[in-house]
N, C-alpha and C positions, 0 to 999 in steps of 0.2 A: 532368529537365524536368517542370513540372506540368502534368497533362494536364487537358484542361480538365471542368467539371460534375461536379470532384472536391472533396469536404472533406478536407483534410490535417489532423490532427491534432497539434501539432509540438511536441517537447519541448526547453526553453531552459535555458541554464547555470541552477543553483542558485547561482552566485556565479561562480566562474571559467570568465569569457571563452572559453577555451581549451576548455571541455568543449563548444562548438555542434560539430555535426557538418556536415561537410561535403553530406552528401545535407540538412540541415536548410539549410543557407544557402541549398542551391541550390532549395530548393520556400521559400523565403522570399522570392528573389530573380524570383522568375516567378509568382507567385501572381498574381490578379487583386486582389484585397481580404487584408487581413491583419486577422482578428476577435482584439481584443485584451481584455484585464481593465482594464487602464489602459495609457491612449494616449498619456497622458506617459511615462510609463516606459517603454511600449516602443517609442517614435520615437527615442528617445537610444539604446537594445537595437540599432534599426536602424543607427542612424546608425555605431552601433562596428564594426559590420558592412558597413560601405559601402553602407546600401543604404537607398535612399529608396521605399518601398511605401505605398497610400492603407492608411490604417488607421480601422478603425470598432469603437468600446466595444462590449465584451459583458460585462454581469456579473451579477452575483446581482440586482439592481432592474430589470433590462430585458432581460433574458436571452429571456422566449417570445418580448416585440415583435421584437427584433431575431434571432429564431430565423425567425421569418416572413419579416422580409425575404432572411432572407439565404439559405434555402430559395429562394426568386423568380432570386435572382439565380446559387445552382447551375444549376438548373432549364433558363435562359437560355444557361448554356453558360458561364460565369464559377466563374474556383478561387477557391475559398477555404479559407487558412491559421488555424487554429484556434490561439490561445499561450495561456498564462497570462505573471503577470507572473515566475516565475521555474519550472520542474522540467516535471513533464508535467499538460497539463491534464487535467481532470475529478477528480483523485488530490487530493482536498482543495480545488476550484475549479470556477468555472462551467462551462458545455460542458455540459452531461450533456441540458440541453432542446434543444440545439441538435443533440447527435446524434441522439436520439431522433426529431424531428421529420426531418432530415436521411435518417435511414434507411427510415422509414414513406415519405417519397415516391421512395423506390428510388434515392436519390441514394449514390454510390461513398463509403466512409470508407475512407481510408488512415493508418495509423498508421504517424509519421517517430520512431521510440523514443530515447531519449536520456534524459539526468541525471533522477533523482527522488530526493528530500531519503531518503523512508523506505527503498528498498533502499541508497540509499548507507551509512547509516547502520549498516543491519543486517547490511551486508557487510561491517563491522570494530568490531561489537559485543562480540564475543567471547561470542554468547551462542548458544543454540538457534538453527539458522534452515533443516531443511529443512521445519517445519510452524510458519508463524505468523498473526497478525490483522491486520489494518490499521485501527484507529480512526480516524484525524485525527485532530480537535481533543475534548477532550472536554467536556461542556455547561460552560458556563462558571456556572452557578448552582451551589454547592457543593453541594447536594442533592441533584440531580440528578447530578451529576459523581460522587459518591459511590454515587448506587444502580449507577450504571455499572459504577464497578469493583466494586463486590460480587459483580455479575454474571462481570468478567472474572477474577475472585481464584482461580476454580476450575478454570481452563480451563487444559486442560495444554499449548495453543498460547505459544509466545513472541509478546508483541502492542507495537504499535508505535502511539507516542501522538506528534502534534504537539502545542507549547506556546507559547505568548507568553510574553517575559520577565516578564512582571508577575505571571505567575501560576503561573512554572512550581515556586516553594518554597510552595504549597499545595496544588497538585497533587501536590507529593513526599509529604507530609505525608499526603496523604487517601490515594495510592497503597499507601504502607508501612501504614496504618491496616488498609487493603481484606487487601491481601495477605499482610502480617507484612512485619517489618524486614529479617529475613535474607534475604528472597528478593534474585538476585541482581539487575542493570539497570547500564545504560547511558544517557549521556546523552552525544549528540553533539550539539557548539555550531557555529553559526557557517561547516559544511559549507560544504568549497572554498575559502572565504576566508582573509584573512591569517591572523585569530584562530580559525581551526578548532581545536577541542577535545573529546577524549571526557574524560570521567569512568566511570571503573567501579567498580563495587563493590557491597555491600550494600543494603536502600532506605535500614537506617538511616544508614548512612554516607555516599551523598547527599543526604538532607533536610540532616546535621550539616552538611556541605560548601555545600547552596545557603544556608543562613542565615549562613553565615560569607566563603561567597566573593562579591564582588560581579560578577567577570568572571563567574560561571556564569549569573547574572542579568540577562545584556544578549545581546541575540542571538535572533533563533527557534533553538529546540532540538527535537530530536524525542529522543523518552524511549521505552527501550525496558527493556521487562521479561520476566524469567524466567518460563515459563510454569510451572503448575502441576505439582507432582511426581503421576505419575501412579499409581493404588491399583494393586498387583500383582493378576495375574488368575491366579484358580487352575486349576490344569489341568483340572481338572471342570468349572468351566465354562468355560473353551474349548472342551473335549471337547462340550459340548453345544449351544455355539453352530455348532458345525463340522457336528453331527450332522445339526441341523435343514438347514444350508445344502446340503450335501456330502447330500441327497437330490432336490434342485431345480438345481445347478451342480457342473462340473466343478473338482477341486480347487485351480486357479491362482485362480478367481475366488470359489469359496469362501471360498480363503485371505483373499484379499483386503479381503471382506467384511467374515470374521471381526476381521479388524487392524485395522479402521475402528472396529469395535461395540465390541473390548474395549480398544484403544489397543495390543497387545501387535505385535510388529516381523512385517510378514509373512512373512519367512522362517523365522521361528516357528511361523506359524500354519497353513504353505502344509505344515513339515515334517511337523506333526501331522496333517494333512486326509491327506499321505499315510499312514502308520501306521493310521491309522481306517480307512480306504478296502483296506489289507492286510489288514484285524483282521476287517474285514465279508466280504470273500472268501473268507477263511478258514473263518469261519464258515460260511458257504455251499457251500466245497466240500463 
């Protein structure tokens, strides 16, 4: 049940019906007001749902005006249900001035978690995924799109891009450019729906594939790429980054550090902090 002078935050199917959650119905169905991105699409969203709730636009063009009021109407004692028009809001979507204002006047945010286009995707990528980035959309002026990934070419994180069909075979294009051909990626289509499709492979092998297939070119897709191969770190200097740490912290958080600054796995870095930490007692006795 929604309690009231709450902001629910509520995340909606990315395509199939079947993924709303049951605790998402029921703060759908008891909300006072339902802040949507568009209010045509989501009165039909409700209606599939059995559920008839007042709905009021929020989106990128009137997002603070309607941050204000709907602040007033928290405030008042009145819930309100935060959507986009499909995954979780704010993650590529309006909301973000509405929470911000929402939370400065001490008003309750509760997040109702459900479907999101970019983990769905990157949970059957087959690629990296316990360290990655999350872009969204990338600038859509290819200049600009391009210093982007210049930027992200070097990053040993797996990063995750949304795309519009119309542009997602020159985003492959500038991708493989930024990064090299070989690097590996993934390209999930159409998430949830009938025609749900990955593609894997190479980038050169997707560019070849989006200019040739026309189905890879219809659909929003989120594009995911191999992060950067990271440069070996030599034991010398680990050994010296540990020395300096491992005389301000204890070696768990040493270690830690250490696997942050050099990229190297912290149970590497945590086994050497001990060795060091042996080496200096030693010494000392």
């Amino acid at each position: 049940m929604a309690q009231m002078g709450v902001l629910y935050v509520v995340a909606t199917p990315i395509g199939n019906m079947g993924d709303i959650s049951a605790r998402a119905r029921e703060i759908l169905a008891a909300v006072s007001v339902v802040a949507a991105e568009d209010t045509r699409h989501s009165s039909q969203f409700l209606r599939g749902l059995g559920l008839e709730r007042p709905l009021l636009s929020l989106h990128e063009h009137n997002e603070r005006a309607r941050a204000t009021e709907l602040v007033q109407r928290l405030r008042a004692g009145e819930s309100v249900a935060l959507i986009s028009d499909a995954g979780t809001p704010l993650v590529s979507d309006p909301g973000y001035q509405l929470l911000r204002a929402a939370l400065a006047a001490g008003i309750v945010v509760s997040p109702i978690p459900g479907a999101c286009a970019a983990i769905a995707a990157l949970s059957a990528a087959g690629l990296p995924s316990d360290r990655f980035c999350f872009e969204g959309f990338l600038p859509a002026r290819a200049a600009a799109r391009r210093r982007r990934l210049t930027e992200l070419a070097s990053d040993p994180r797996t990063f995750v891009i949304y795309e519009a069909p119309h542009r997602i075979a020159a985003s492959l294009v500038d991708i493989a450019a930024a990064c090299g051909g070989a690097r590996h990626a993934c390209i999930a289509r159409e998430l949830t729906k009938k025609f749900e499709s990955f593609y894997r492979g190479s980038l050169d092998e997707l560019v070849a594939r989006a200019q040739s297939d026309e189905d890879l070119r219809r659909g929003e897709s989120v594009i995911i790429v191999e992060g950067a191969e990271a440069e070996p770190v030599s034991a010398g200097r680990l050994d010296e980054t540990l020395a300096v740490l491992l005389r301000f912290l204890p070696p768990s958080m040493a270690a830690e550090a250490a696997a942050e600054l050099s990229g190297v796995r912290k149970n590497e870095a945590y086994a050497r902090a001990l060795e060091l930490g042996k080496a200096k007692r030693g010494d000392s006795a």
